[in-house]
N, C-alpha and C positions, 0 to 999 in steps of 0.2 A: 533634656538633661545632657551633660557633657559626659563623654567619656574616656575614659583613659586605660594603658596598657601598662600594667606593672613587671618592668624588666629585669630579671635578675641578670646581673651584668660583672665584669671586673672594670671597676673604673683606674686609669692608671695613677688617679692626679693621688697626689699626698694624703689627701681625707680620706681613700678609699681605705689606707693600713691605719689608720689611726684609731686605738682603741683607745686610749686613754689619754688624756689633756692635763696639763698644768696650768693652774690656776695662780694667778698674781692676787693675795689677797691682803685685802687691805688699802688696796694699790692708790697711789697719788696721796694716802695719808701716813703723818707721820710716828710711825710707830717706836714708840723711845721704853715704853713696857709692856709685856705681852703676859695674859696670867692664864694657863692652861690648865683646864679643869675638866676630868675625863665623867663624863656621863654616866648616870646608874648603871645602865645595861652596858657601858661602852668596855671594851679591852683594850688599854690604851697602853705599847713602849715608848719610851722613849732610850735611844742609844742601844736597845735591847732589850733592857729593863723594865719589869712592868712597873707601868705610873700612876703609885696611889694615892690622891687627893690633890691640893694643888702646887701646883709650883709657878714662881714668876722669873722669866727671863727679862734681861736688860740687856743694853750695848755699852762696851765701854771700846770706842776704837774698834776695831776688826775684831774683837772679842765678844762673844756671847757670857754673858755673868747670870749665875745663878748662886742664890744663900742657899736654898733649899734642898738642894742635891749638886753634891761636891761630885759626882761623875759627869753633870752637865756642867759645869762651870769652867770657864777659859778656853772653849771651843770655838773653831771659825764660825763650825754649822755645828746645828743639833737634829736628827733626825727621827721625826716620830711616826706610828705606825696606830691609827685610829681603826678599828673595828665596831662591829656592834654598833651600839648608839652613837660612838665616836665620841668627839672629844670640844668641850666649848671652847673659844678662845675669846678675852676680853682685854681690854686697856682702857687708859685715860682719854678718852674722848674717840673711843672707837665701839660699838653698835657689839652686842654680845653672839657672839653665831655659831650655830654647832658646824664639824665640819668630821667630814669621814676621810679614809684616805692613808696614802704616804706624804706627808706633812714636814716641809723641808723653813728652818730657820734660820739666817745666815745673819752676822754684823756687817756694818757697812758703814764708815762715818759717822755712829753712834748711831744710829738707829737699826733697826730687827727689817729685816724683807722676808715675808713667809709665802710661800707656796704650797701649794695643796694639788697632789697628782693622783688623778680621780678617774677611771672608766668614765667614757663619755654618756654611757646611757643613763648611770648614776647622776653626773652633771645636772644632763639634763632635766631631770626631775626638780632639782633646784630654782634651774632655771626658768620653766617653764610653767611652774607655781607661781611664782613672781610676776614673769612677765604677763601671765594669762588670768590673773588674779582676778577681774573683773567679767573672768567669761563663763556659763555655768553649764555647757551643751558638749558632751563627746565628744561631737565631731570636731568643734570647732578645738577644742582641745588637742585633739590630734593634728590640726592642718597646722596648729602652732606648733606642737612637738617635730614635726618634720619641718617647719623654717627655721625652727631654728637650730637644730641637728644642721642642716643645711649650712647655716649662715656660721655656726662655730665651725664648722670642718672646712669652709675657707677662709677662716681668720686666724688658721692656726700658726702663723706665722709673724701674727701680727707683733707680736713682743719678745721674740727669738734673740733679742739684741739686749734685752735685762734678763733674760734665763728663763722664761716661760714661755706659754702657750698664747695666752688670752689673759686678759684681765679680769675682773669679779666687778666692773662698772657697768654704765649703760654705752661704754666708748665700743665694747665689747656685746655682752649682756651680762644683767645684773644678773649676779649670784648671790644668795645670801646665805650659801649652806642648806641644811636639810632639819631646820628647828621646825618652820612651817611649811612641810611638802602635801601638797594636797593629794589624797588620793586620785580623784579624777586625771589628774596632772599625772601623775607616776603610774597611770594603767593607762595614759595614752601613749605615753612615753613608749611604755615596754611591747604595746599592740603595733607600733610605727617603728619599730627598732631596725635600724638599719637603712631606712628609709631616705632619700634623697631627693631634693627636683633638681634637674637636670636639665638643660640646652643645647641642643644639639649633641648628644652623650657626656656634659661637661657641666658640674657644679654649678649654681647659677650666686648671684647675689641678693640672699633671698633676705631683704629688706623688709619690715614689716611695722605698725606705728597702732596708735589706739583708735582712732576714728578718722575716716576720710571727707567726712560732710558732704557724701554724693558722687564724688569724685576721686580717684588717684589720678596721681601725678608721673607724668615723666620723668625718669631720672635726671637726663641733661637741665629741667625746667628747675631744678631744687638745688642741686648741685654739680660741680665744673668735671659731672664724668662727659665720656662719651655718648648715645644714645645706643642704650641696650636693648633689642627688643624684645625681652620679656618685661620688660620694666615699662611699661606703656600709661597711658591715662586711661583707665577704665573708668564706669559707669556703675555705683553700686547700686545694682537692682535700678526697679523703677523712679522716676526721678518725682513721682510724688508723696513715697515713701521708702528713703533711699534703706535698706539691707541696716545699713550703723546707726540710723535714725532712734532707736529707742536706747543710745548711749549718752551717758552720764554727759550734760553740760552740751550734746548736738549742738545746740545756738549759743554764741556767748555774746557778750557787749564789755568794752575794756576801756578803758578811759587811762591814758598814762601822760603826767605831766610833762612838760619838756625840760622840767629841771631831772627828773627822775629818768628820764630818756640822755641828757646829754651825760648823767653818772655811766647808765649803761656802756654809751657807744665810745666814749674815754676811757672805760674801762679795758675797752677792745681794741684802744689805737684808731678808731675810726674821726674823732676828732682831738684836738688839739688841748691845750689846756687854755680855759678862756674865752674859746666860744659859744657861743650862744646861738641855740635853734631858734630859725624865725619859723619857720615852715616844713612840713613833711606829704610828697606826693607821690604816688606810683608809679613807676616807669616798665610798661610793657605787663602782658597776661600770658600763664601758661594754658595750654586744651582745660583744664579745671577749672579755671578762671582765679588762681594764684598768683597774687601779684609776685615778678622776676625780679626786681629791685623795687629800691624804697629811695627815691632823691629828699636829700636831708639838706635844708637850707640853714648854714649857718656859717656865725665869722667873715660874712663877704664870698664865700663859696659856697657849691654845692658838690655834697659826698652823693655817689649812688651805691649805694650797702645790697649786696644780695642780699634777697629777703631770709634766704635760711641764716644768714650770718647776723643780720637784725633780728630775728627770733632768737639766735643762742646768747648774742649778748643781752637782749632783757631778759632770759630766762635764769641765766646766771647772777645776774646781778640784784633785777627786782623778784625771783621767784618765775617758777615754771606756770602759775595759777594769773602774772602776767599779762600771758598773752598763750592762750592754750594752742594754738595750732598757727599754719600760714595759709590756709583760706577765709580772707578777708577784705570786706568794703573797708575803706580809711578814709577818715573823715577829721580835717589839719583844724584848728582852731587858733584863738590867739598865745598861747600857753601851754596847748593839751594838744596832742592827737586822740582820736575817738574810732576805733577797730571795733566790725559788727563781724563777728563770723563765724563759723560752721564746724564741728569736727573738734581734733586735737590731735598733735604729733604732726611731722613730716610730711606727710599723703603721697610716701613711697611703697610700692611693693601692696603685700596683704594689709588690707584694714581689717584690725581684730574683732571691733564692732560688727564691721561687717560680713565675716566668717561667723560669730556670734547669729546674727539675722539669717544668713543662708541656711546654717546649722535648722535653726528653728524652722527654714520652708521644706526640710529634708534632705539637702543635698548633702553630700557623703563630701569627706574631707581631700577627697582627692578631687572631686566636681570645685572647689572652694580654693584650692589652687589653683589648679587650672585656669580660674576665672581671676583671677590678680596677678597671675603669671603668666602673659600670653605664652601662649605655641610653647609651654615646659610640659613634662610627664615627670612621672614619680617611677626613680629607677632604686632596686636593693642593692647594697653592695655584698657582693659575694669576696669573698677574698682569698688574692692568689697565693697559693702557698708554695708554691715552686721556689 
């Protein structure tokens, strides 16, 4: 078994003071009405004022509009303070989610941008329901709470430039609030609080995906970083029953037409308008055995598409059930290409299946990083109050 030395340390970088995060929510969609409706149990102000039942705000121009309460109406921002059960928020074509918090509403060009600034350890209960939804073992529970505590406390900068922290996407990690926070999720959360992996005494970027199919991926192999060495190609478990092996879909087979492939890849600027794929072949293998590009024959040339970039454009465009992952044999037909392959997600960083598997042989969540993070340790942050 591995083991590790848990350090309580002052880390200098930025994530080490950061208690609480702003959330972009709603982000990338367009919100033009917003109907805010406080929770049974919830205690919910708005401007001060307690808010009782519901109200809907709207944008007209840099104005916030409200019929319902003539103190929020004709405001830049409107600012609310969700306790308790907090507070649902819903609109026309937007997913109902309960949300806790200091809750910031601003016009903008006729449309609402709302923010939600949350304690991080709160966050991540949200978070970590979601993204760990399919795992049902403590540990593995926890090795997720600390990657991604991890991975949001270096992406805290990511959206500093539209007034937040992080987004509530998968660009980020998906938040969807706290309607469905699973207990396991929220008492791994709070047992791992504080909790960090580390490089060399330094944040790492703790990447993580749903099933690796035997194998992780080197970062450089997937995408145009440099080569990180925690970020290595591991081995999950034994290779004739790999640790992710008892995750939904392990084996897949995908069959995608080449009319339905050249929407995708036009969709993403990768070809033209007009031409037509004759053929699609591999070019080069990562240590996993992940094909590094896809050479796409068409129109009289040939594109070479990194393969993460040919996963995201048919995942957007035909659906993520597409093409579940990029460990795959390809197989070009006259019409079709034909993808036999293993796993699901990226095959960066932790595979959660396979945290999942470990979890079940008894390795403790820090033995489970360790093992998808070469040469990291799990350091606490203590924080300087000087």
């Amino acid at each position: 078994m591995l083991k590790t030395l848990l350090i309580i340390t002052l880390l200098p970088a930025c994530a080490a003071a950061q208690d609480r995060v702003s959330v972009g929510v709603y982000h990338g969609r367009p919100v033009t009405r917003l109907t805010l409706s406080p929770h049974a149990s919830g205690q919910v102000t708005a401007e001060r004022a307690l808010l009782k039942g519901k109200v809907t705000l709207t944008a007209a121009g840099g104005l916030v509009r409200c019929k319902d309460r003539k103190a929020l109406d004709g405001r830049k921002t409107v600012k609310l303070s969700a306790y308790g059960g907090g507070v649902w928020l819903s609109g026309p074509g937007l997913p109902r989610r309960l949300h806790k918090g200091d809750i910031t509403i601003t016009a903008r060009g006729g449309r609402l941008r709302v923010t939600a600034m949350v304690p991080i350890e709160i966050y991540l209960q949200g978070v970590v329901s979601y993204e760990a939804k399919d795992l049902s073992r403590p540990e593995a529970f926890k090795a997720q709470a600390v990657a991604a505590r991890t991975y949001a406390l270096t992406k805290v900068q990511s959206h500093v430039r539209e007034g937040f922290n992080i987004c509530d996407t998968p660009h980020c990690q998906f938040y969807a609030g706290f309607a469905e926070v699973n207990p396991v999720a929220a008492r791994a959360v709070m047992q791992t609080a504080g909790e960090m992996i580390t490089y060399k005494g330094k944040p790492i970027s703790a990447f993580y995906h749903s099933a690796c199919g035997g194998f992780t991926e080197g970062v450089s192999a997937v995408w145009p970083y440099g080569d990180l060495p925690y970020l290595k190609s591991v081995q999950d478990g034994p290779a004739a029953r790999p640790y992710c092996s008892p995750s939904t879909g392990f084996r897949w087979k995908k069959k995608i037409t080449f009319a339905d492939l050249e929407r995708a890849l036009r969709r993403d600027r990768w070809l033209k308008d007009g031409e037509k794929i004759s053929g699609v072949s591999v070019r080069g293998h990562g240590k996993s055995g992940r094909p590094l590009k896809l050479a796409v024959s068409a129109g009289g040339r040939v594109v070479e598409v990194p393969t993460s970039d040919f996963y995201h454009a048919v995942g957007r465009t035909l659906g993520w059930t597409a093409m579940p992952g990029n460990l795959f044999e390809l197989y070009s037909g006259t019409d079709h290409i034909i993808m036999e392959g293993k796993g699901a997600g990226h095959g960066v960083g932790m595979c959660q299946w396979g945290a999942e598997g470990m979890a079940a042989k008894g390795f403790k969540y820090w033995e489970i990083l360790e093992h998808y993070y070469t040469g990291t340790r799990i350091e606490k942050i203590k924080k300087d109050n000087k």
